[in-house]
N, C-alpha and C positions, 0 to 999 in steps of 0.2 A: 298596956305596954307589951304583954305577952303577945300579943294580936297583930302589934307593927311588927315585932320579931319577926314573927311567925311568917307575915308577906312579905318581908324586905328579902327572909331568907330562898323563899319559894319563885321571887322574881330573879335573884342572882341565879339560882339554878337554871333556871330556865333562860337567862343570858348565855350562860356558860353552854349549853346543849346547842344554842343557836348557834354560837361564836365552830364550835367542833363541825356543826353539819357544815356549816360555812366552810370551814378549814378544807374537809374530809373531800367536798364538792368541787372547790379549787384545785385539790392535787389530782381529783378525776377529770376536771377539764384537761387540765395540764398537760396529760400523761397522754390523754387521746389524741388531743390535738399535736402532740409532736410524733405520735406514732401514726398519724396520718396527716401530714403537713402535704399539700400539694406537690410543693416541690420536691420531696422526696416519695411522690407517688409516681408521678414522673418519671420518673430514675428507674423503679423497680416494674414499671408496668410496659416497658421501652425494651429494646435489645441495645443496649450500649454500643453492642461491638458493630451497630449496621450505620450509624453516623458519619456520615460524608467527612473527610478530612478536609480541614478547611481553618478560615480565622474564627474566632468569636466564641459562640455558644457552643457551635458544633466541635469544637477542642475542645473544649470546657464538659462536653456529653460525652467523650470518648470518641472515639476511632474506628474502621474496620483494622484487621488483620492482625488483633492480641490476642492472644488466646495464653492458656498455664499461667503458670505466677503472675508475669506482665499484667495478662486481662485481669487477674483477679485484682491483683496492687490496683488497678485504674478504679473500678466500679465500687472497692472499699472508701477509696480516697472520694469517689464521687457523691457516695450514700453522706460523709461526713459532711463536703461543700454543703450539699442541701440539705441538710437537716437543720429545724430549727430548736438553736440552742433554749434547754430549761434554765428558768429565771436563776435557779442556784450555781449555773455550773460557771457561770462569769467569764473570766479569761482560760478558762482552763478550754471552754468550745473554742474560742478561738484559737489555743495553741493547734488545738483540733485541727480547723479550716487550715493553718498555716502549714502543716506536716502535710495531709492529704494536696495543697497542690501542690508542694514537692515533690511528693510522690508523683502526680497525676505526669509534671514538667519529666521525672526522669522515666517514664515510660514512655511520652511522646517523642523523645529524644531516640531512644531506642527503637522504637517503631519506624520514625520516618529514616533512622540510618538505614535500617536493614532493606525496607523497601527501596529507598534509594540505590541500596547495593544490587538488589534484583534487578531494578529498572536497568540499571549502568550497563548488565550482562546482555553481550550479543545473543541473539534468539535466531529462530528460522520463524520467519513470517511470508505471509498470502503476499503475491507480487504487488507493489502499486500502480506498475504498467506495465503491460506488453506488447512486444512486438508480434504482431500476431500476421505479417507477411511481407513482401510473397516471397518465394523460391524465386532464388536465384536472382535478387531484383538488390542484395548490397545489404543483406540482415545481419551477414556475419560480421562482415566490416564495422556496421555500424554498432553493435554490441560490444566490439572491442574497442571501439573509441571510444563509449560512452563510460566502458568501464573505467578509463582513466580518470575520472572523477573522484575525488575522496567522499564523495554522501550519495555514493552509489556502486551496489550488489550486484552480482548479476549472477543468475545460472549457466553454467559455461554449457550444457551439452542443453539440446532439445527437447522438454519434457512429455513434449506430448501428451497432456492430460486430459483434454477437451476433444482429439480427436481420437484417441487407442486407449486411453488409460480411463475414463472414466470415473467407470465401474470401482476400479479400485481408494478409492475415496477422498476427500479432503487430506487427513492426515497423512495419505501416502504424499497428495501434492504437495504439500508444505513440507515435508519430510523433502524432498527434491531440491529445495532451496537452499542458497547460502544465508551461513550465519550474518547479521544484519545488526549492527549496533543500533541505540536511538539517535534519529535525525537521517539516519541512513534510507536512501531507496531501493525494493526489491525488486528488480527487473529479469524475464524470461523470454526467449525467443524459440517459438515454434513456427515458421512459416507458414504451414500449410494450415492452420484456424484458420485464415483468411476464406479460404476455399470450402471449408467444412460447416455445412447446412446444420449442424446443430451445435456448434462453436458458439453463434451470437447469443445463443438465448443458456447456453450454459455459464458463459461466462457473467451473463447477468446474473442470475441466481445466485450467484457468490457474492460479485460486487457491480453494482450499476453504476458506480461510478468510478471505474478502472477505466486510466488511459489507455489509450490502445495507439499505437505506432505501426504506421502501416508504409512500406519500402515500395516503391511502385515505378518501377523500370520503362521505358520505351519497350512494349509487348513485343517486337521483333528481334531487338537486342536481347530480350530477355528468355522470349522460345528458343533463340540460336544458344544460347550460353546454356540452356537445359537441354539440348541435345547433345551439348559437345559432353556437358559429364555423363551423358547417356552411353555415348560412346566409349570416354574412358572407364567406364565399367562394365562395359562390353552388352552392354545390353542393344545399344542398336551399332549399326556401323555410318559410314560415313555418308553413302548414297540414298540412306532411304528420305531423306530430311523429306524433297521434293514430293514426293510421293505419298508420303501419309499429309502432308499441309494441304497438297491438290490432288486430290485422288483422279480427278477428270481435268489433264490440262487445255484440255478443247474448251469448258466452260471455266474454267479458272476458278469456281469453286470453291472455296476455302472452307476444310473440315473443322469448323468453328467446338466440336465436341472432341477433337484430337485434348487429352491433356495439356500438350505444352502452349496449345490455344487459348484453351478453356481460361488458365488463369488470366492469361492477359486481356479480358474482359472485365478490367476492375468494376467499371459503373454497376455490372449486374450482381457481383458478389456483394458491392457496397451497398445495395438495395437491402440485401438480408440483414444487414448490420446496423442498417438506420432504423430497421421496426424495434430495435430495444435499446440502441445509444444515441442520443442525440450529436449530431458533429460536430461542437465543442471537445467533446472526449475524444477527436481522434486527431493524430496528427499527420501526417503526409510528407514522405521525404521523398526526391526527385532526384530516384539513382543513379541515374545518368548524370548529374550532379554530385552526387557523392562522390563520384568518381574523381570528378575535376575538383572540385572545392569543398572539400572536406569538412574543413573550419567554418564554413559558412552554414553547412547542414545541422554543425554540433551548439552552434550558438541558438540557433532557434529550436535546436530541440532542448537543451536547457532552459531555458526562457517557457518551454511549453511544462517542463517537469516541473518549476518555480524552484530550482535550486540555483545557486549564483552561476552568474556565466564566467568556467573558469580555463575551459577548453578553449582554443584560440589556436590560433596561425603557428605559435610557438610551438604546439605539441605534434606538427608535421613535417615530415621531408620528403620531397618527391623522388621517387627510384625510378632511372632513366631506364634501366634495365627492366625491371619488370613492367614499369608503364602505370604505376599508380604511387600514389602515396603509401609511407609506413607510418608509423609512430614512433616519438620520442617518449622516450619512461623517465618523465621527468622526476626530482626529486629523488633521485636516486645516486645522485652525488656521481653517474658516468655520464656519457652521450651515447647511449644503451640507446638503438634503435629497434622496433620491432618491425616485423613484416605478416602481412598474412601468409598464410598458409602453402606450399606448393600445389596443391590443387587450384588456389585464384590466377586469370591471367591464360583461361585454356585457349589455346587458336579454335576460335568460329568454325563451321563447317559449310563447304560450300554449298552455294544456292545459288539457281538459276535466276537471273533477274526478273523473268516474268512472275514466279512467284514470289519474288519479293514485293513486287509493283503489288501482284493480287491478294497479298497478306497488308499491305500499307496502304489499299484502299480499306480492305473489310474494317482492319483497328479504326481506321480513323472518326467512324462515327461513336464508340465509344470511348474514344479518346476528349473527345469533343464534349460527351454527354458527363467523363468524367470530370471536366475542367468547368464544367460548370456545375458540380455536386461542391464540388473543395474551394470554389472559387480562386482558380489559381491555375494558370496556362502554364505547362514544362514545355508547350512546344517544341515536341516529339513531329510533329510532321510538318515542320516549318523549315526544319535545315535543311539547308543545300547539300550535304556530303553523306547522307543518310545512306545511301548507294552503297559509299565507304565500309561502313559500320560493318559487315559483316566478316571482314576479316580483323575489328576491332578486338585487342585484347582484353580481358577486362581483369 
């Protein structure tokens, strides 16, 4: 009997050691496996704050732009979602999960007001387009039309960054610009990029895909109209017109390298500007057009911006007196008309017919060469009264 004692008592013992190792080995599984549960390896092995703002997981992982208390409240609340509850802690993990996404909900809240408050505030931004010519060919006019738009900006003075400023850099350019709410367009007009040999390939480097707006006059209405403000700033006078256009009027000659020539050779400047934009990005207005129908200009150039077409016939009225159209300021509760400028409108200078004839043969072939770049005829040397034109006002 002592003998069965003696093993009955020696095998409970040795139950009892098994039953502890057992116990001892369960709380070590336990304990490791929720201090290393995947999903909350995840969490700590991540940068919370660099998760795209979005639906789903990516809210559920955090945010960019918390940072202090906020970030910290998010990545606590987040460690509790994913951690996996110990078998003892019951409802009590849960009240856990339930407080953390509360938390997680009023950070997000806060996060997307502020940034949405950022967003809301007007900035200075890179242009979306520009008019990048030519002189004297209707740039100014058209920048003041366009500004009549409510989802469009514009730099009122000439920034010339591309052609004199360079050097001085991005943040000087954008420093240049008007403040610009969201949905709004920043628009600039420099004329003379069009002209300027390292214009095309600067302006790429920033943005390849910046519209560009290009003003393009009848070349002889347009040399006459830059000689006559040549004169009123005294820089040439009246008589020389003739003589720097034909320096030889035996051969009739046309000094094609004279500046106010120069420009009006669009095809050959638009050559340099095809090798970095495709002619999609560019648009074409026919100032000789703008002149006469204004509203017509402004509806396809909206149509080319993709903002609603909201400029129309309504926001003009023709001035008998000065000989073009002004603007109406609408929305402004008057009949507040505006006008350009006293310098628009200078009297032509005169020219002797034969060099008119031998400046309207030379244009003509690159007038030609340019209407079949744009796909689209201004037939500039197809009017009968073109003769006229040079004591046209503009």
């Amino acid at each position: 009997m002592r003998e069965v004692r003696t093993f009955c008592w020696r095998f409970r013992r040795r139950i009892l050691a098994a039953v502890a190792i057992c116990s001892i080995a369960y709380f070590a599984i336990s304990v490791n496996m929720t201090k290393h549960s995947p999903a909350d390896s995840d969490v700590q092995g991540l940068n919370v704050d660099s998760f795209p703002r979005g639906g789903g997981a990516g809210d559920e992982a955090g945010a960019g732009g918390m940072d202090g208390e906020a970030g910290d409240q998010r990545k606590d609340s987040s460690r509790k979602i994913h951690r996996i509850p110990l078998p003892e802690e019951g409802m009590k993990g849960e009240k856990s999960q339930k407080v953390g996404e509360q938390g997680r909900s009023n950070s997000d809240a806060i996060s997307d007001n502020h940034q949405q408050s950022e967003a809301s505030k007007p900035s200075k931004k890179f242009p979306q387009a520009i008019i990048i010519g030519v002189k004297k060919g209707g740039t100014r006019a058209l920048l003041d039309f366009i500004s009549l738009h409510p989802n469009v900006v514009v730099a009122k003075k000439e920034v010339h960054f591309f052609d004199r400023y360079f050097e001085n850099g991005l943040d000087w350019y954008r420093e240049q610009m008007p403040l610009s709410a969201p949905g709004q367009i920043t628009i600039e007009k420099t004329p003379s990029y069009f002209i300027t040999r390292s214009a095309p390939e600067a302006i790429s480097q920033i943005d390849k895909k910046m519209k560009l707006i290009v003003v393009v006059r009848d070349p002889v209405d347009r040399a006459l109209s830059d000689f006559a403000q040549s004169i009123a700033t005294g820089r040439r006078t009246e008589g020389q017109f003739d003589g720097l256009a034909v320096p030889d009027p035996k051969t009739g000659v046309v000094n094609g390298s004279w500046y106010p020539l120069d420009i009006g050779m669009y095809d050959v400047h638009l050559d340099r500007w095809l090798q970095h934009f495709p002619m999609p990005q560019f648009h074409f207005i026919n100032g000789n057009d703008l002149i006469k129908h204004p509203a017509r200009q402004l509806v396809k150039l909206q149509q080319f911006l993709n903002i609603d077409v909201i400029i129309n016939e309504d926001y003009f009225v023709f001035n008998k007196t000065k000989g073009f159209y002004c603007m109406k300021q609408m929305g402004t509760g008057v009949d507040e008309v505006k006008c350009l400028g006293h310098n628009k409108g200078r009297e032509h200078p005169r020219v002797s017919p034969s060099v008119l004839q031998s400046l309207r043969k030379f244009f003509k072939p690159h007038n030609k060469r340019l209407y079949s770049m744009i796909r689209e005829n201004f037939q500039w040397d197809d009017s009968e009264d073109q003769a006229k034109s040079r004591r046209r006002r503009r």
